[in-house]
C-alpha positions as CSV (number, residue, x, y, z in Angstrom):
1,X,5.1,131.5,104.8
2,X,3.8,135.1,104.2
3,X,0.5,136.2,105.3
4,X,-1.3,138.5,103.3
5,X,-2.7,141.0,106.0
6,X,-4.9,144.6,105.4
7,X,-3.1,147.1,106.9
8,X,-4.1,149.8,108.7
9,X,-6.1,152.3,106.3
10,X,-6.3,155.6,108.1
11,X,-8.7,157.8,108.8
12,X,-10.8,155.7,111.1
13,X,-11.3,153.3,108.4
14,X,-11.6,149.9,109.9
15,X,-13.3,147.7,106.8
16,X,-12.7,147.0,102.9
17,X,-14.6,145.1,100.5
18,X,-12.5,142.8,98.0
19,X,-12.9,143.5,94.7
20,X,-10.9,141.4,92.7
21,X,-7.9,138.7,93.0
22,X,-5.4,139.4,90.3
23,X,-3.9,136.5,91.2
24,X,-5.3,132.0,91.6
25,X,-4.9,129.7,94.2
26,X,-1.9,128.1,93.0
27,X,0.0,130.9,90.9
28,X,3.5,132.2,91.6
29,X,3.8,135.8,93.3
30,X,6.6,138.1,93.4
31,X,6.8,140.6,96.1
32,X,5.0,144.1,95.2
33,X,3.1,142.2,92.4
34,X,-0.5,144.1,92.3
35,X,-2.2,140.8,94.3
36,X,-5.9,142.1,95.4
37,X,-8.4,145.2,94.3
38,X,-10.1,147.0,97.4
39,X,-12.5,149.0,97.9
40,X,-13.8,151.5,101.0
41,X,-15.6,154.1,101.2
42,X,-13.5,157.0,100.2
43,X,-11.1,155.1,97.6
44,X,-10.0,152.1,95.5
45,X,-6.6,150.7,96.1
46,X,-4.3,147.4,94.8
47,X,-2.5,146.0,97.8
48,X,0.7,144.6,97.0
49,X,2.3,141.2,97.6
50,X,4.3,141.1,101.3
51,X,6.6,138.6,99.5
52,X,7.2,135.9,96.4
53,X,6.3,132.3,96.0
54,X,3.0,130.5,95.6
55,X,-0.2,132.3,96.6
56,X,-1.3,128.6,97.9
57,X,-4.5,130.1,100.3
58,X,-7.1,132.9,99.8
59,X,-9.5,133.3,103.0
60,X,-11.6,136.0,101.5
61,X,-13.7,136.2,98.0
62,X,-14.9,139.0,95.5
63,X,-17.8,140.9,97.4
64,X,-16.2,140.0,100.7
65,X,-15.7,142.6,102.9
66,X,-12.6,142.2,105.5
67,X,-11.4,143.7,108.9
68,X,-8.4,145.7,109.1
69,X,-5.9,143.2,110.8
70,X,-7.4,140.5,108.9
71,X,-5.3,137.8,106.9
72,X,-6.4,137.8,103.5
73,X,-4.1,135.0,101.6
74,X,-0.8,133.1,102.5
75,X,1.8,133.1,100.6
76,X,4.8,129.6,100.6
């Protein structure tokens, strides 16, 4: 099991809002696959997938904004 887990941003940047999944509930990953569109306040960025398998859990939806530290997906 992988978690899926925003990373520290810099610059005092503690919060992102999800844009979009590129990815389903139930569709294979491989690792540095393009998995989730964020947004802050100063940029957009793609955060890559920690690992490969099936992306079998997403905690957090399009328009949801998420805590540095927080876990995002899991991937099996």
């Amino acid at each position: 099991m992988v978690k899926v887990i925003l990373p520290e941003l810099g610059e005092g940047i503690q919060k992102a809002t999800l844009s979009y999944w590129y990815f389903k509930e139930g569709e294979k990953v491989s690792e540095k696959d393009d998995l989730v569109e964020l947004t802050t306040d100063k940029a957009t960025f793609n955060l890559p997938s920690p690992g490969s398998g099936m992306l079998t859990e997403i905690f957090f939806h399009e328009g949801d904004t998420v805590n540095v530290g927080q876990t995002l997906a899991v991937i099996e």
